[in-house]
N, C-alpha and C positions, 0 to 999 in steps of 0.2 A: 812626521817622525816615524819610524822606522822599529817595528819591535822584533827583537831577535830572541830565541828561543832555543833551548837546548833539545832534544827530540824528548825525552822522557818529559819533560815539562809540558809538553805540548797540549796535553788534556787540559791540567790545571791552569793554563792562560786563557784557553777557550773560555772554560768553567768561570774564570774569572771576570771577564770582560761581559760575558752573557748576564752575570750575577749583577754587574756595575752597571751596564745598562736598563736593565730593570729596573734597579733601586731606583734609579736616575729618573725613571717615565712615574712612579708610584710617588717619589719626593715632591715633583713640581705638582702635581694630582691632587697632592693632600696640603699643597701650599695654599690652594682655595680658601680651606681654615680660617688665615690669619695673615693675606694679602691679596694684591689687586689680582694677582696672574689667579683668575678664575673663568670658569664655565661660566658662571649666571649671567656675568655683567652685559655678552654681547646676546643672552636666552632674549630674545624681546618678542613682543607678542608677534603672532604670524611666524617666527623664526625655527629654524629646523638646526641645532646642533651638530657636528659631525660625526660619526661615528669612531673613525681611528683616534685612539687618546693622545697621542703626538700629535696629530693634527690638530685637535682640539687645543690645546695648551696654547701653540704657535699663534693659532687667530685669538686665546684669549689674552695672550700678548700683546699682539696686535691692539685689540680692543683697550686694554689697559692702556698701553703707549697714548692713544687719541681720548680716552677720559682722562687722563692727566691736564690736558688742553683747560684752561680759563675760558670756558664759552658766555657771550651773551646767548639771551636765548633763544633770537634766531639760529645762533652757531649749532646748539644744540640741537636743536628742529635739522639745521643741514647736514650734521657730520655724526649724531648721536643716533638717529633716526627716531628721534621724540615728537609726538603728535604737538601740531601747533596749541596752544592755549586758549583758554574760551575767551570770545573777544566781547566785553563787558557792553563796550556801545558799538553793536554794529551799522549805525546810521552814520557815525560819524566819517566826516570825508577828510583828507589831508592834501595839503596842497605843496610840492613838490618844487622848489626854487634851484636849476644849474646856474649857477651866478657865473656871468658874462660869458662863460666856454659852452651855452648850452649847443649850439646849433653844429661845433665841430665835434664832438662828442655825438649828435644825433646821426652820423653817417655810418657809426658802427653799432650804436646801441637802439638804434629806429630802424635805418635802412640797411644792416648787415652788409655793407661795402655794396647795393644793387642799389638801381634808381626806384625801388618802392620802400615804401614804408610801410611798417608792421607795428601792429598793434601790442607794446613793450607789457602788459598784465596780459597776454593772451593767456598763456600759461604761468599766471599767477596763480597763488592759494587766497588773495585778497586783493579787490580790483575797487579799490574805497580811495583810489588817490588822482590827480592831475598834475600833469609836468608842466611849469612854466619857466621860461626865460627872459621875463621883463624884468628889468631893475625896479621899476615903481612896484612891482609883487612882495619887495623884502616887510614890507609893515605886517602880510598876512598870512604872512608861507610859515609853515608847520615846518619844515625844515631846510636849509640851502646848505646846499655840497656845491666845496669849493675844490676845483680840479687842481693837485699843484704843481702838476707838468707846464699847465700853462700861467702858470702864476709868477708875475715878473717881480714881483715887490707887495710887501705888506699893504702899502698904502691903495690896494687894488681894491682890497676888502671894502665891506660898506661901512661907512663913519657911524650910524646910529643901529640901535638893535634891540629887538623886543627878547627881554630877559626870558621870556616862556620859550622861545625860539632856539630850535637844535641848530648848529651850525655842524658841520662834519668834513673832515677833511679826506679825499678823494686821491688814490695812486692808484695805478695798476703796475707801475716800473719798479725798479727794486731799490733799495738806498742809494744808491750809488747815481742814479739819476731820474730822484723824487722833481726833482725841477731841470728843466732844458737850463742850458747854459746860457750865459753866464745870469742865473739865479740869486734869489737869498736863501739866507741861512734857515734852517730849518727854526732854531731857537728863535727866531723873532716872531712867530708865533704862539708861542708858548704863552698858556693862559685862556687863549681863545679859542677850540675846539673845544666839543662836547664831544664827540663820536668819530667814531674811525671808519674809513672804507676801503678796505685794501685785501690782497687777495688771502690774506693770512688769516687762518681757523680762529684768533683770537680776537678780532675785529670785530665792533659791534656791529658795522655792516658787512659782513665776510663777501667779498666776489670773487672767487677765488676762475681759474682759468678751466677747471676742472674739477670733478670730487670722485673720491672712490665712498662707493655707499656697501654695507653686505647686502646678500642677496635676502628675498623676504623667505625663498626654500631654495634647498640645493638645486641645484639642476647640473645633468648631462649635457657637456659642451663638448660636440666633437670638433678635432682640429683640421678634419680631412679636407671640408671645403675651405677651410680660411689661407690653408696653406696650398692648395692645388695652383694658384697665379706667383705662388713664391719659386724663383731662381734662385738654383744653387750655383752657379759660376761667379756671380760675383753677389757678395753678399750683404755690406753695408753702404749706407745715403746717406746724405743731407741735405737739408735745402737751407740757404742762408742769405739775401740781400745785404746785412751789416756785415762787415769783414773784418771788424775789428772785436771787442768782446775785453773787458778788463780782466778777466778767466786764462785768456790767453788760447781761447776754446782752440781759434784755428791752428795755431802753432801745434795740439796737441793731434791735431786732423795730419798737418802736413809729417808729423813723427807715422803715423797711424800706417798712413798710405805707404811706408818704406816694408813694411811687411806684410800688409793685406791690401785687396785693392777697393777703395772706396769710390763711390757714385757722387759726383758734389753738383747738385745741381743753385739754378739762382747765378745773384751775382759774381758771387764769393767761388765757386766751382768750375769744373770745366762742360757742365752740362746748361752752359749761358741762357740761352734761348730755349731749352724744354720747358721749363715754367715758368713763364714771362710775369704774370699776375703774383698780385702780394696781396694777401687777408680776402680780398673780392676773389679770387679766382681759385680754383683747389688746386692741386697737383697730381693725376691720378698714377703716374710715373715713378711713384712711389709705395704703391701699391705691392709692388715686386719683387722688394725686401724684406728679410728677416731681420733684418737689425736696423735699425734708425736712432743717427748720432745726434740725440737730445740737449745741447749743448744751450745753454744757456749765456747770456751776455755778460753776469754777474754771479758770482757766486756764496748766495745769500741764500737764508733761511727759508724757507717754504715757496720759494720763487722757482716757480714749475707752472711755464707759460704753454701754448698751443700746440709748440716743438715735442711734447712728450703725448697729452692727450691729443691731438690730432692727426699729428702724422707719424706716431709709434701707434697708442692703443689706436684708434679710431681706422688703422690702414691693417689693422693686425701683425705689427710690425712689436719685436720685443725691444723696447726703448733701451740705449744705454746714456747712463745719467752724468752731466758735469752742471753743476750749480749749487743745490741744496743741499744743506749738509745730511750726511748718514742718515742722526738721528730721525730728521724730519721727511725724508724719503720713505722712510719704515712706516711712518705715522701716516704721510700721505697716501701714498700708494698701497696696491695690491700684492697680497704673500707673494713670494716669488716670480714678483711682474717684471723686473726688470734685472740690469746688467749696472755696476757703478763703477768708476773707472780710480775710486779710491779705497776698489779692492786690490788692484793691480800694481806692481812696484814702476810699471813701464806700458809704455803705447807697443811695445814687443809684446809684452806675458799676456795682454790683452787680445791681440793679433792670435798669437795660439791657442787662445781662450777658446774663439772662436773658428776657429778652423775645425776645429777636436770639435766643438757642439754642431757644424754643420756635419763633419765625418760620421759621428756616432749617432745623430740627430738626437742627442737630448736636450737640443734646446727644443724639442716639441714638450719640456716639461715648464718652460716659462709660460705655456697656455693653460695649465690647471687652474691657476687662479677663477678663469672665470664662470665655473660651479660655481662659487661661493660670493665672489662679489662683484660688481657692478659699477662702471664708470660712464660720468655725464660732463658731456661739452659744453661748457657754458660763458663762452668767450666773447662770439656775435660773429668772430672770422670765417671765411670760407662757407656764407651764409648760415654758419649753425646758431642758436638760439642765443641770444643775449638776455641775461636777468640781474643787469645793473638795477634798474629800474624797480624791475619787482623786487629786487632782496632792498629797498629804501622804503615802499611801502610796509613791505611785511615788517622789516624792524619798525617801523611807526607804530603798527597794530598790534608787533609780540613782544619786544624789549622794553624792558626796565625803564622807568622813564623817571628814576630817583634822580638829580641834578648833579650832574660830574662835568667836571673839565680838565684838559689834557696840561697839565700847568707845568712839565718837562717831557716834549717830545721825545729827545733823544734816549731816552727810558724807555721808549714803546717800538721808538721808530729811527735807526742808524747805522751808520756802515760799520760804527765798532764794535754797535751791540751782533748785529744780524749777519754780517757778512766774514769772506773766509779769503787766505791767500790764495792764487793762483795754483793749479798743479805742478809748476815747472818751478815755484819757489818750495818746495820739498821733494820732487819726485825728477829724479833723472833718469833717462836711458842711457842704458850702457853703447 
């Protein structure tokens, strides 16, 4: 909006707005008082404050947005930065049951897509448990997670059960395709889960693809070196093997390209054969870009897979986001880490978005963020660290172990609850 002024008024609108804005940094300051938007909450020991009061406010926003989160209390150990809990019987051992999916499961979360294996508690906080995949293990096992991608029907489960026994259900895919097709129903489970393992902050076993953590003190991050391998001629990627996406992601790629030019490499792109490898092999081809189109296959709640931490943050690439909604982008990620494309009314306004931030270059202000916080790959893709495994011991050793059961999935976990319409079912280009 547009403010017009008469010239003798001119002092008094300055005066004014200078007045408004102050009130404005001193109101949310003194909201500390008598609600969450505070200092203290993200003060945690070792932690360094920041100095500018705006800036403060914004991370204790931030911070508030992710304590609002229902954590178990692993979640809190991962996302809260809360010291683990004294562990009462350190002698004891736990024994770890993948019921029937263990050994396809073990190529990403053992051997990180390479023909060795890796020791899944290397970099654990507690190395007190054993992975088994024998079916005669159910009488003894501390707890089985049951994967339900590959889960063709209830009757897969095991017929008897020791009531002390955690059972927990296992995704990493988003509602939309909790099970390969043609599946069951989610509801015919219901009753039988204790625990959850999915990559959602509310999970009692949280895996999430990625996490942003704050830093334990500021630091100086300069941008010179990360940006020196970045071209300015052509300025946005993707990489994609699926060409399809119930988002509609590529449709919104192929609007995208009519006014900026994009890099597509994979199957899906016109760059076929530059990065032949999927999850085993990296892509260093991507390194080269300032923008990396984070497109998601489903566009669900906290479903922010390897696309965003690995080949935005991890390439130093400013990720622009389609999947998760707003709210949950805010809470995941880092202050002004990224680009969302349901700020834009059109794949154009987005196009000049970013033309204007490469001319002006302030999109060197989308690298501030990482002074202050800190983000970890935790997938097993493109050999980086998988901690499937270890976040199932550490909930054994640090989570509640009061007796609950999941007795309505579609409450925790569903496409009505969790997921969101396509872009192109509200948003048209002209």
């Amino acid at each position: 909006m547009r403010l017009y002024t008469t010239p003798n008024k001119w002092k008094f609108t300055v005066a004014f707005l200078f007045s408004f804005f102050t009130l404005t940094i001193i109101t949310l300051l003194l909201l500390r008082q008598d609600t969450n938007w505070t200092i203290e909450p993200y003060k945690l020991d070792n932690f360094e404050v920041v100095e500018d009061p705006l800036e403060a406010v914004k991370v204790s926003h931030w911070w508030s947005l992710r304590n609002a989160t229902n954590f178990s209390v692993l979640g809190e150990i991962l996302f809260l930065n809360k010291p683990p809990p004294n562990i009462n019987n350190r002698s004891k051992n736990y024994q770890i049951l993948i019921w029937k999916h263990g050994p396809s499961l073990e190529n990403r979360h053992i051997k990180h897509f390479s023909d060795k294996s890796v020791d899944p508690f290397e970099y654990c906080s507690v190395k007190n448990c054993e992975i088994t995949y024998k079916d005669s293990d159910i009488v003894s096992s501390d707890i089985v997670i049951f994967h339900m991608h590959k889960t063709r029907s209830k009757n897969e489960l095991p017929k008897d059960r020791n009531p002390k026994q955690i059972w927990a259900f296992l995704t990493d895919e988003s509602p939309y395709h909790t099970f390969y097709p043609p599946g069951p129903k989610l509801t015919d489970f219901n009753g039988i889960f204790n625990w959850s393992m999915t990559y959602r902050m509310d999970s009692d076993i949280p895996v999430p693809y990625g996490r942003t953590v704050l830093r334990k003190t500021n630091e100086t991050v300069s941008d010179s070196n990360m940006l020196l391998l970045k071209r300015r001629d052509v300025l946005v990627a993707i990489l994609g093997s699926n060409c399809g996406g119930q988002n509609h992601r590529w449709e919104y790629v192929r609007k995208l390209e009519q006014y900026i030019e994009v890099h597509s490499f994979g199957e899906c792109g016109n760059f076929k054969t530059a990065c032949p490898g999927h999850f085993g092999a990296d892509c260093p081809e991507l390194n080269s870009y300032i923008f990396y189109l984070s497109f998601e296959n489903s566009n669900c709640d906290e479903y922010v897979t390897e696309k965003l931490w690995w080949n935005a943050f991890h390439k130093n690439a400013i990720p622009i986001v389609m999947g998760s909604s707003p709210k949950t982008y805010k809470t995941l990620l880092p202050l002004n880490s990224y680009i969302n494309i349901d700020d834009f009314a059109s794949p154009r306004d987005l196009a000049q978005y970013l033309l204007r931030l490469n001319e002006t270059e302030e999109f060197k202000s989308f690298y501030n963020w990482r002074c202050e916080f800190e983000i970890f790959n935790e997938h097993g893709y493109f050999q980086s660290r998988s901690y499937h495994y270890c976040r199932i011991c550490e909930a054994l050793n640090y989570n509640d172990r009061t007796p609950k059961v999941y007795g309505n999935l579609d409450e925790f976990w569903s496409v009505n609850r969790d997921c969101h319409l396509p872009w192109d079912s509200w948003n048209d280009d002209d």
